[in-house]
PyMOL CGO cylinders between C-alpha atoms (Angstrom):
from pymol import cmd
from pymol.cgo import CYLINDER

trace = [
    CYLINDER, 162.76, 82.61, -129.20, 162.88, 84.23, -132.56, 0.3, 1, 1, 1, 1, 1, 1,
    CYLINDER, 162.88, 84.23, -132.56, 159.73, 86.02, -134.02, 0.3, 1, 1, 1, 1, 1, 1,
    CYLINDER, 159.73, 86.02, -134.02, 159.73, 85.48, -137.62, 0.3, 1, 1, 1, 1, 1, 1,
    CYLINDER, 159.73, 85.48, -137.62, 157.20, 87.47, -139.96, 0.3, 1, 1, 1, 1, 1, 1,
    CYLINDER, 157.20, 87.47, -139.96, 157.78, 86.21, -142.99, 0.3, 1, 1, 1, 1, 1, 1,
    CYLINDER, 157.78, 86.21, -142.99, 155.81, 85.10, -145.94, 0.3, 1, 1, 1, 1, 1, 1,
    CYLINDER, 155.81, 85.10, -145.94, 156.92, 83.24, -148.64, 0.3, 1, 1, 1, 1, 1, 1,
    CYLINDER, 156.92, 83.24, -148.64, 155.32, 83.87, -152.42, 0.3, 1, 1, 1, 1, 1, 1,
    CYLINDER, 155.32, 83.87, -152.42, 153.31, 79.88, -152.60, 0.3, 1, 1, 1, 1, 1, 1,
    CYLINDER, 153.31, 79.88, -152.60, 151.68, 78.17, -150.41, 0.3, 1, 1, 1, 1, 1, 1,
    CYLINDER, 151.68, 78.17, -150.41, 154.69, 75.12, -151.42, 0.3, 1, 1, 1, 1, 1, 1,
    CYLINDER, 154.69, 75.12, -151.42, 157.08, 77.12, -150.04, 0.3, 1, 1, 1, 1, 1, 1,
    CYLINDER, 157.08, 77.12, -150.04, 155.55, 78.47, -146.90, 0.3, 1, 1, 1, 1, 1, 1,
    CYLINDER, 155.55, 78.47, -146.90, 154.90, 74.53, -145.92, 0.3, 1, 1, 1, 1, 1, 1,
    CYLINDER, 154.90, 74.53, -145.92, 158.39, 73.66, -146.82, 0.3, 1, 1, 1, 1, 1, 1,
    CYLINDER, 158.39, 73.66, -146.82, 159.60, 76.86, -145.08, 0.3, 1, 1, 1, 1, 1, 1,
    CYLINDER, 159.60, 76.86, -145.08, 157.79, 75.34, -141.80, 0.3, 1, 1, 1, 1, 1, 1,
    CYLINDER, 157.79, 75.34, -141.80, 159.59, 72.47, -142.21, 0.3, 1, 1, 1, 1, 1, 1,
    CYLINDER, 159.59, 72.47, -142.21, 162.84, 73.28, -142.59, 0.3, 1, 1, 1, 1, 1, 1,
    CYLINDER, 162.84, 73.28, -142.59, 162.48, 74.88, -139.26, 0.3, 1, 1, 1, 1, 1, 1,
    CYLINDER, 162.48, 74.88, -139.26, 161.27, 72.34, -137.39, 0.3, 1, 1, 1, 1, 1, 1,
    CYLINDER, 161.27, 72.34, -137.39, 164.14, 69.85, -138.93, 0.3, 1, 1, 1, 1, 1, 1,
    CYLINDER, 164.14, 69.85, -138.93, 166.77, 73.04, -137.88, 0.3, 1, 1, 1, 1, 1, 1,
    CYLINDER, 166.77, 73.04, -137.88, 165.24, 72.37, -134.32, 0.3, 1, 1, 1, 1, 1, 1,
    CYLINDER, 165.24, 72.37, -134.32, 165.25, 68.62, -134.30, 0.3, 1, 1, 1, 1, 1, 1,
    CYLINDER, 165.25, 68.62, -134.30, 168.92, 68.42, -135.75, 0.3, 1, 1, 1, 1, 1, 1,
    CYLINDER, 168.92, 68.42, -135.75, 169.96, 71.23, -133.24, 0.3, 1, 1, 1, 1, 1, 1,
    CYLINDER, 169.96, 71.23, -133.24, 170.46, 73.74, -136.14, 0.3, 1, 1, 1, 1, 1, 1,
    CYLINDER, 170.46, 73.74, -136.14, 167.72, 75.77, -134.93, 0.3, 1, 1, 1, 1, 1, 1,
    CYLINDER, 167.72, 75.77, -134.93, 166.39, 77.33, -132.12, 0.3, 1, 1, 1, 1, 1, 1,
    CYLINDER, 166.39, 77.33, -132.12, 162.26, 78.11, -130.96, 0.3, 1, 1, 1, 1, 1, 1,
    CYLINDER, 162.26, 78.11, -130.96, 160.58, 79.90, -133.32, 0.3, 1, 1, 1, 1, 1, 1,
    CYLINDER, 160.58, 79.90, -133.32, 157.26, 81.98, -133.87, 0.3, 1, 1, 1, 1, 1, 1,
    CYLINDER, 157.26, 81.98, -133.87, 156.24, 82.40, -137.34, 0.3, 1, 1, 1, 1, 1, 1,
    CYLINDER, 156.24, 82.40, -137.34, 153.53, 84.97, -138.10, 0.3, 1, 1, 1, 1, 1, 1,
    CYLINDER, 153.53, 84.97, -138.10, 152.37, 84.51, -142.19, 0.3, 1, 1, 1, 1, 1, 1,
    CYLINDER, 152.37, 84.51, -142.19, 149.39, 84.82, -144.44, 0.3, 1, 1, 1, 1, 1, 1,
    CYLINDER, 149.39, 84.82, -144.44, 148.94, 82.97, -147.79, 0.3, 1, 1, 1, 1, 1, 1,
    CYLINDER, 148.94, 82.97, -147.79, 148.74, 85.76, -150.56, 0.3, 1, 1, 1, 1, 1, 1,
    CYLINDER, 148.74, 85.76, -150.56, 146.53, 82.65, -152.51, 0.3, 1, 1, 1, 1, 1, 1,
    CYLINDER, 146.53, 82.65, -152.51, 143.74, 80.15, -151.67, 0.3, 1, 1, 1, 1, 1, 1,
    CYLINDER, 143.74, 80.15, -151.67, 145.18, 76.53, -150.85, 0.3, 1, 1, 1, 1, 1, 1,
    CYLINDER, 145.18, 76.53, -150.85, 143.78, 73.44, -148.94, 0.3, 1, 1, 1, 1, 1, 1,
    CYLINDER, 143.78, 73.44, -148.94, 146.29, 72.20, -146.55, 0.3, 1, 1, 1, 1, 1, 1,
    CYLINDER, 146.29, 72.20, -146.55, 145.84, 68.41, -145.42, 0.3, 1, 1, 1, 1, 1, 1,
    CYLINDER, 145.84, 68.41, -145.42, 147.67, 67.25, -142.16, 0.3, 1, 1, 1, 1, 1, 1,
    CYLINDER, 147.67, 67.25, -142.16, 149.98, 64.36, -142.11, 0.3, 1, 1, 1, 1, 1, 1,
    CYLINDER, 149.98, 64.36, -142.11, 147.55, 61.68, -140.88, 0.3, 1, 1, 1, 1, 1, 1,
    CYLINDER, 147.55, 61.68, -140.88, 144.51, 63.57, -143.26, 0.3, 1, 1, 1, 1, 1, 1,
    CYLINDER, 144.51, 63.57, -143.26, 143.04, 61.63, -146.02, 0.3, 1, 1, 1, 1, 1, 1,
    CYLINDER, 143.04, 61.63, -146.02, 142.54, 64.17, -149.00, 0.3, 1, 1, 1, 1, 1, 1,
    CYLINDER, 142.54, 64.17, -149.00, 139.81, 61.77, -150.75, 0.3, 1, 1, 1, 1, 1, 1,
    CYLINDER, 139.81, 61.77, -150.75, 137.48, 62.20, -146.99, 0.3, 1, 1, 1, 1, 1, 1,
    CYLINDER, 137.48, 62.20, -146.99, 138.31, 66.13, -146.68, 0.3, 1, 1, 1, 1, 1, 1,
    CYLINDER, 138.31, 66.13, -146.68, 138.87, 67.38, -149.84, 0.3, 1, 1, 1, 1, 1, 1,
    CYLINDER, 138.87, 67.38, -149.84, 136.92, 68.16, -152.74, 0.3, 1, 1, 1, 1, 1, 1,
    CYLINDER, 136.92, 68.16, -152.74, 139.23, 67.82, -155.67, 0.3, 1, 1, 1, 1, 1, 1,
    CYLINDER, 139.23, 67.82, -155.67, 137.50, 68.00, -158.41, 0.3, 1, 1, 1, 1, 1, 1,
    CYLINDER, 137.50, 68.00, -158.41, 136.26, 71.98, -156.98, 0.3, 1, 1, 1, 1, 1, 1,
    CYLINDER, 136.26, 71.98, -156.98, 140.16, 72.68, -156.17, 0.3, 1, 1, 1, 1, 1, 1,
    CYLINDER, 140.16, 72.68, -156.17, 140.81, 71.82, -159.60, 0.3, 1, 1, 1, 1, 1, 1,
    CYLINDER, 140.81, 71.82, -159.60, 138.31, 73.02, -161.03, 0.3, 1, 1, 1, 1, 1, 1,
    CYLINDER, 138.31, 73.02, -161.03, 139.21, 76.68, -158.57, 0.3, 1, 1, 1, 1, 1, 1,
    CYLINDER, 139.21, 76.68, -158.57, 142.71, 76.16, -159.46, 0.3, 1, 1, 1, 1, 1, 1,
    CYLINDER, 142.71, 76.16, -159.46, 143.31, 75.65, -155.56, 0.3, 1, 1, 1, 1, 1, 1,
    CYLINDER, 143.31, 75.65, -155.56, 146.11, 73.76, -154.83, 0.3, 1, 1, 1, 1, 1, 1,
    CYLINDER, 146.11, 73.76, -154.83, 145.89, 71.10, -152.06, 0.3, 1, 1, 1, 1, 1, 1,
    CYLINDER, 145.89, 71.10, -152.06, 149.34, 70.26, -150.08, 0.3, 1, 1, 1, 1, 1, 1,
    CYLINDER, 149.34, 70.26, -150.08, 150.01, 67.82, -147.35, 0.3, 1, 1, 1, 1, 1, 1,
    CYLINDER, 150.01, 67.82, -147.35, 151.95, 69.47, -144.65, 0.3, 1, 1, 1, 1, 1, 1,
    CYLINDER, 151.95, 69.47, -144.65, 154.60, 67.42, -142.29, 0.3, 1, 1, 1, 1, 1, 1,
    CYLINDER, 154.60, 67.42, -142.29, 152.60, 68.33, -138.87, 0.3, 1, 1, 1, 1, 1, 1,
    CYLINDER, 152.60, 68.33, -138.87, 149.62, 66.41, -137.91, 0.3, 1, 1, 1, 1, 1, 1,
    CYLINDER, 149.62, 66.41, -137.91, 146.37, 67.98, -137.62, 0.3, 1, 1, 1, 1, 1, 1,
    CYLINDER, 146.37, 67.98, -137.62, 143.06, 68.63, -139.39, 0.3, 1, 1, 1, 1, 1, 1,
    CYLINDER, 143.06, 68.63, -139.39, 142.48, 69.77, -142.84, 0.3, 1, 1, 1, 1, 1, 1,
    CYLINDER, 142.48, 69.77, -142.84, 142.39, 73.71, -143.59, 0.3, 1, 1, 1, 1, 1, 1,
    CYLINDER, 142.39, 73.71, -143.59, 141.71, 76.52, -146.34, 0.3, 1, 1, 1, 1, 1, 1,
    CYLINDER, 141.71, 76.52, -146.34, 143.88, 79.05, -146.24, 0.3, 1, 1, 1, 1, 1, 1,
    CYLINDER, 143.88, 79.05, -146.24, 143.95, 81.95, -147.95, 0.3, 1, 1, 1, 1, 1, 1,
    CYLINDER, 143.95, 81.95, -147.95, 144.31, 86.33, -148.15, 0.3, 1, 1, 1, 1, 1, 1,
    CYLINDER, 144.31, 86.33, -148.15, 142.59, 87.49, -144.32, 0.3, 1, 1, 1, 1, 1, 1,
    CYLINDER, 142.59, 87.49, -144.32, 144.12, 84.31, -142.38, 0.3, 1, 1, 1, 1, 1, 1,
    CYLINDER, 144.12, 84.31, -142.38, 146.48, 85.06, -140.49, 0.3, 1, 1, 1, 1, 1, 1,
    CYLINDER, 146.48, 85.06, -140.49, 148.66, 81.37, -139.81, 0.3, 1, 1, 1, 1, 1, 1,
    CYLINDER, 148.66, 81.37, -139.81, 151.40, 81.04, -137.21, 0.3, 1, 1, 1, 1, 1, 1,
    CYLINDER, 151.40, 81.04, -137.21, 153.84, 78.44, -136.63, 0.3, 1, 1, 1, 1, 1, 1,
    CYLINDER, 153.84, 78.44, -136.63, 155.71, 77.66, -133.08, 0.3, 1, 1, 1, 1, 1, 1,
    CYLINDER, 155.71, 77.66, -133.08, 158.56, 75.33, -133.37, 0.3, 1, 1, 1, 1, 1, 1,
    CYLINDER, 158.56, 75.33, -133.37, 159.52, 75.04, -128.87, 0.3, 1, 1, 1, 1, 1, 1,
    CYLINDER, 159.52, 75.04, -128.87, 162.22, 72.67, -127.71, 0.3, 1, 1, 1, 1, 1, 1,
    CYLINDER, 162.22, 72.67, -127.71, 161.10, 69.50, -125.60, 0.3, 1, 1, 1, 1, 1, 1,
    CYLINDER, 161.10, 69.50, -125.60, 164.20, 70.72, -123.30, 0.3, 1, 1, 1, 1, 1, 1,
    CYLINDER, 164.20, 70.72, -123.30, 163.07, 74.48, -122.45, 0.3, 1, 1, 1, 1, 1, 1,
    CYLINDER, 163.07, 74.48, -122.45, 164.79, 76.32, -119.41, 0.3, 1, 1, 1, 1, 1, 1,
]
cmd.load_cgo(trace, "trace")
């Protein structure tokens, strides 16, 4: 497994960083991966099967200037920001 501590300057590219690793992995490009990073800005980050009119607020993003992103993995919707510390673990199906 590689450890990867990297953070990327947007919250856009962080998410899009995440996925290009997971598509590495599922194409066989890439291998397992632990990814330690920390958004240097406030965002809202909606999961794929989130609805962003239920669990977002947009007219106080806006309003914030807080973006609000829809990332490729399912789960719940999250602020992130400076102080949270995010990981993401890309494991094969296949491990030995």
């Amino acid at each position: 497994m590689t450890l990867l501590d990297l953070t990327l300057p947007t919250p856009a590219e962080n998410l899009a960083l995440d996925e290009a690793l997971l598509l590495a992995a599922e194409g066989g490009t890439g291998g397992e991966v632990l990814r330690l990073w920390e958004l240097p800005t406030h965002a809202v980050v909606v999961g794929s099967g989130g609805s962003v009119g239920i669990d977002v607020n947009l007219t106080a993003c806006e309003a914030d200037g807080v973006p609000v992103l829809r990332r490729a993995s399912g789960g719940g919707t999250v602020l992130l920001g400076p102080g949270c510390l995010c990981f993401s673990l890309v494991l094969s199906y296949d491990h030995q």
